[in-house]
N, C-alpha and C positions, 0 to 999 in steps of 0.2 A: 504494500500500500504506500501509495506516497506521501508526500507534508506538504501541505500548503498553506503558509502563513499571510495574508492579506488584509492591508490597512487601508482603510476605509479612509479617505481623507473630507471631511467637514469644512475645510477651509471655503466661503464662499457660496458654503451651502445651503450652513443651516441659520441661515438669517432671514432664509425665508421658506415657507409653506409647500413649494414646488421643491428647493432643493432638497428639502428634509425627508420628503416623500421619495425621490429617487434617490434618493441615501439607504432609505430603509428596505426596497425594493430591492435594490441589490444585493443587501446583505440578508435578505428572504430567502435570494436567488439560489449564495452560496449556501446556506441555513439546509434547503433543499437538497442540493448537490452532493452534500457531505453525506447526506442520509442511500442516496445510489448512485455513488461513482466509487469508483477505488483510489478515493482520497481521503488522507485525514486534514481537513481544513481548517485555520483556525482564524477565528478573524479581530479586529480590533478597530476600534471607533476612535480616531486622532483629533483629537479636536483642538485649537490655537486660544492659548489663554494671553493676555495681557500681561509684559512686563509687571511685575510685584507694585514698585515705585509709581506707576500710572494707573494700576486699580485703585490704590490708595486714593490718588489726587482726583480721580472720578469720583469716587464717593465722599470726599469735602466738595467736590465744584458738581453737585448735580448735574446742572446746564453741561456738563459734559459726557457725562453720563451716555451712552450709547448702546446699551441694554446687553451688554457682554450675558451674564448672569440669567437674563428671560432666556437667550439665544441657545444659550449651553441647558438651561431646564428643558426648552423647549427640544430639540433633538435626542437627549438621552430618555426625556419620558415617553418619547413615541418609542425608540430600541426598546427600553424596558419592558414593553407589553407585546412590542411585533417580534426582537431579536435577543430577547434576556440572557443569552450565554453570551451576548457579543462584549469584550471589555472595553475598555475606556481609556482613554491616555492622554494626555495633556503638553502640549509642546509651546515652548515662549513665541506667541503671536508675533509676525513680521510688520514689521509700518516703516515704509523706507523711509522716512520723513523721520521717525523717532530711534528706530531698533533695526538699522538695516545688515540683516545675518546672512543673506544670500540662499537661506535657508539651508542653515548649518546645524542650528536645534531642533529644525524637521527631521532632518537625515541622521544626529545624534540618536534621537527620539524610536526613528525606525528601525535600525542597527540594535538599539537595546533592546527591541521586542524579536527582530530575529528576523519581519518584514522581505517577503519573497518579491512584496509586488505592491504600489502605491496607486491608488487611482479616487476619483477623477481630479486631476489638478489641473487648479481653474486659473492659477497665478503665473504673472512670468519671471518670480522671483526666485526659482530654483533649481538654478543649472549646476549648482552643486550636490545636488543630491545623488548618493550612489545606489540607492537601491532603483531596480527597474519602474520606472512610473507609466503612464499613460494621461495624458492631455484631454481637456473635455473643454468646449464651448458651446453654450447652452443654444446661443442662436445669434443672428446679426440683425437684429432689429434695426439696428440704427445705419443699419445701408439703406431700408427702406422707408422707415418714418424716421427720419435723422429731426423731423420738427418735433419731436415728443421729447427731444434731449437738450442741454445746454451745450456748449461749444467745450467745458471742462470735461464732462463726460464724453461727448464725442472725442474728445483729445484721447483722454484714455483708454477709452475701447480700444481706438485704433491701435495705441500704441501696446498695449497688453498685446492685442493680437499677434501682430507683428515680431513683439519677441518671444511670445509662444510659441511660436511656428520655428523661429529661429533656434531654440533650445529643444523642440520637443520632437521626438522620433513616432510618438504614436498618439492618436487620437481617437476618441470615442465618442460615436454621433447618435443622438436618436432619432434621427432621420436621415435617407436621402436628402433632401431638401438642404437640411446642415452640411452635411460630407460637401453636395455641388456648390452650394456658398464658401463654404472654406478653402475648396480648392480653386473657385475661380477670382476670389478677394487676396487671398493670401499664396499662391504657390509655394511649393516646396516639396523639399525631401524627404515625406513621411508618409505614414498609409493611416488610414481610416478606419475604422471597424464601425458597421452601423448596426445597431441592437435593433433586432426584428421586431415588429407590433405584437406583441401578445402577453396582453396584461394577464397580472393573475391579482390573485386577492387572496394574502396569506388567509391561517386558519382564525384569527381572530376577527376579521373582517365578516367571513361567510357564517360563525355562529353571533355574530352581533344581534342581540335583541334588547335594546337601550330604549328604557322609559322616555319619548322625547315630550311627552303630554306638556310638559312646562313653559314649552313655548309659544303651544296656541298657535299650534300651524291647523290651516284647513285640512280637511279629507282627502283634498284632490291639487297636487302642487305640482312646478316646475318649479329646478332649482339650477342656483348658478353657484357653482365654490370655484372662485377666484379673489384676485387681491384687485383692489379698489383701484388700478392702475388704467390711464385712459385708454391705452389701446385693447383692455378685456371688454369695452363696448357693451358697458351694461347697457345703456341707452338706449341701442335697439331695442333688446330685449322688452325694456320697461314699456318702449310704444305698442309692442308685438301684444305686451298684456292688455293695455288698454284696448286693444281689437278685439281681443279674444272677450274680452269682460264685454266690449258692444256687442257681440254676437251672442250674448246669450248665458254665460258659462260665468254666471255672478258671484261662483262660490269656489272659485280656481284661484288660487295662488303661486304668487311666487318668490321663492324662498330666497335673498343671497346670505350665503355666508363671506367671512370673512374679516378683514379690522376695519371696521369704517374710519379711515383717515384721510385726508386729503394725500393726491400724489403730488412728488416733489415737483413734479413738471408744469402743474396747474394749481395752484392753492385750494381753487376754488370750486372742483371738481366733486367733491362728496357733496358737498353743498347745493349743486347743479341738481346731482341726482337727486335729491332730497325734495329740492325742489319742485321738478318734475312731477311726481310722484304726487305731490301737493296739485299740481296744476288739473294733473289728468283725473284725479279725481280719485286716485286707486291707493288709500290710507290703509282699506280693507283687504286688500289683495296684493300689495308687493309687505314682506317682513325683510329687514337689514338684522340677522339675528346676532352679526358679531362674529367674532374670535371666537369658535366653539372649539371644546374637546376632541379629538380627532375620530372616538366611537360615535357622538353623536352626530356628526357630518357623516359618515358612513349610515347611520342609522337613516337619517334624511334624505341620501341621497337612494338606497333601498326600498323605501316608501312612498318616493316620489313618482309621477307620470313617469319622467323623463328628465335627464338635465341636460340642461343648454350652455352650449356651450360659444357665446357670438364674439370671441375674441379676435381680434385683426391681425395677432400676430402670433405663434410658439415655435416652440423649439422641436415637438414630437407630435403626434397625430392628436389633437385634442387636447393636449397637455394633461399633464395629472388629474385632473378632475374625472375627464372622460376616461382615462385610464383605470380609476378605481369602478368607474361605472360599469363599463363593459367586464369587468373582471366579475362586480357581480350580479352580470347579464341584464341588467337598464339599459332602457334604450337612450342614446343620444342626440341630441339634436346641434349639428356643429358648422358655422359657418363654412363656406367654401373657402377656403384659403389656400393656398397652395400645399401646405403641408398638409392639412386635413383631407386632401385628395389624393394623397398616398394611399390613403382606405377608402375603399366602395362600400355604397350602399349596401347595409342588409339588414337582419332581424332587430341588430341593437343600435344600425347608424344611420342616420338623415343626414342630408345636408342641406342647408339654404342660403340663398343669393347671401354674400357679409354685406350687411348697413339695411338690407331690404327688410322692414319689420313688417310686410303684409304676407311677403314670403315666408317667414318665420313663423308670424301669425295663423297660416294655413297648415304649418307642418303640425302647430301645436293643437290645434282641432282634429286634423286627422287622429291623433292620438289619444284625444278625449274623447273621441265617437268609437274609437274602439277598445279594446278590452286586453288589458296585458297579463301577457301567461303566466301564467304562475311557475314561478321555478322554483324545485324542491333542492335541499342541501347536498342529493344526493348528484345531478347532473350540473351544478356548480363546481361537485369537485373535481368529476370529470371534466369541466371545462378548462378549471384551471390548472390540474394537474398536465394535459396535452398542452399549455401555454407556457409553465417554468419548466418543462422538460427541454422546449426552443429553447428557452432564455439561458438553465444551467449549460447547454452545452453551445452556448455562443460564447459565453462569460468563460468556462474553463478553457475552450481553444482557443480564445484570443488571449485570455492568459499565460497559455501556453506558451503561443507564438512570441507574447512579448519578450518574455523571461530569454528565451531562444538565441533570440536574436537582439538583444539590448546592445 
């Protein structure tokens, strides 16, 4: 049998709701893997703490404060319930402006656990690292809606890329879509590995039966879990429901989760929607339930019609929302965007015109005139066991390969 030691790297990840999700996924993956391959796999969750001397001066200068502490609760409490054998390990956070190590305490860090393989590294600050890694970039958004960004962060995207590409020999895409952007933005000497469509939904997901009664959601909902970010295009949506409520369907809701905060791009953008919402008349039919617990966003998204998904832009076919959906067999409703046309229509996927809310409007009636199957635990698991059986043996061969040839 062989050993395979693999650090999970957080850096970039788990600051947000998407990356924390494809953090846990993978370490599902290998969770899986270890149980039927002829491997002994061990894995480890690396996560980047702050310099000693700067945590301290965070917590006399609040205003500075940039929620290190929520970020690291948040990631390890989702492991604890999806990946509880995975450990934990702490490496002095890089900020090239205060602590710049070239990522020397990274590679320290991995060396003392024994680390065969580092992935996804999202930074381009570590070309010194000796154990084998692999490069990840989630998407290029700002090739395409570059107005959603300021001229600082356009600075940086670019330039991250660009020495990414320059230090990094292997890369891992969740889509087509990424792989063709990166190779025709960035050329270079490296190969790509693109992780196949096929969500699954570990087993805490498929027994989820979470009292959600407290929220006072209706019988009959649509739901959106995304972050309150302009290009996830609540907007449509919200008009989509005003249609659907004129036709008839008075007692239909729709659900977002997520943090209601203004995006940094627009101050005034939660507000807008807020607004809206006021305007169209629909107090009683849109809910903003918040930053929920991650079972009961599962629970809701299980319950629901259907979730929508009308975002303008991801990095994988739906992004994680749809991802958890399909995994356990909800149907989808996801704007047509180029990435989301990687998947075809079928039992769990729609798609409609992105921006067109009459379009939307009509898919989400079709789905309220008819009747959704009921799936039992039993053909769930079948579903998902034929989808991480794809995913462990794309993740252990391109592992392979990397190590190989590093």
């Amino acid at each position: 049998m062989k050993n395979l030691t693999v650090a999970l790297l957080a850096d970039g990840l788990y600051t947000w709701d998407g990356g924390t999700d494809f953090l846990s996924n993978i370490a599902c993956v290998f969770q899986f893997a270890n149980k039927y391959v002829d491997y002994s796999i061990k894995m480890y969750l690396v996560i980047p703490r702050e310099y000693f001397p700067l945590r301290i001066a965070r917590r006399l200068i609040k205003k500075w404060d940039l929620g290190e502490k929520k970020n690291i609760e948040r990631v390890t409490s989702v492991f604890s319930v999806l990946c509880p054998e995975i450990s934990v390990v702490f490496y002095r956070k890089h900020i090239k402006r205060i602590y710049d190590d070239k990522g020397k305490s990274l590679d320290k860090t991995l060396k003392k656990i024994g680390a065969d393989i580092c992935f996804p590294v999202l930074r381009d600050y570590y070309p010194q690292i000796k154990t084998p890694w692999i490069g990840y970039i989630a998407d290029f958004q700002e090739k395409y809606l570059p107005e959603l960004f300021d001229e600082a962060t356009l600075t940086y995207r670019e330039n991250n890329s660009k020495r990414q590409v320059q230090n990094t020999k292997f890369f891992i895409a969740t889509s087509e879509s990424v792989k063709n952007d990166l190779e025709h933005f960035y050329p270079g000497d490296y190969k790509v590995f693109v992780q196949p469509f096929a969500p699954f939904a570990p087993k805490a997901f498929i027994e989820c039966a979470i009292d959600i009664s407290k929220y006072n959601l209706p019988r009959k909902y649509f739901i959106i879990s995304n972050q309150f970010w302009i290009h996830k295009n609540h907007m449509t949506a919200i008009k989509a429901m005003k249609q659907v409520v004129d036709a008839g369907y008075n007692d239909v809701g729709l659900v977002c989760t997520g943090r209601m905060y203004s995006d940094d791009r627009d101050g005034e953008y939660c507000d807008e929607l807020k607004k809206m919402v006021e305007e169209l008349q629909l107090e009683k039919n849109v809910f903003f339930v918040g930053f929920i617990p991650k079972m009961d966003q599962i629970q809701m998204i299980k319950d629901s019609v259907a979730l929508i998904q009308p975002s303008l832009f991801e990095g994988d076919p739906g992004g994680c929302s749809v991802y958890n959906a399909y995994s356990l067999m909800v149907p989808s409703i996801m704007a047509d965007i180029r990435v989301n046309n990687e998947v075809g229509d079928s039992e769990l996927i729609r798609h409609f015109e992105a921006k067109n809310s009459k379009n939307l409007a009509d898919e989400m009636k079709l789905l309220l005139e008819g009747k959704r199957r009921t799936v039992g635990n039993k053909e769930l698991n079948s579903h998902n066991s034929d989808n991480i059986k794809v995913l462990a043996e794309f993740y252990l061969s391109m592992v392979e390969e990397v190590i190989s040839n590093y």
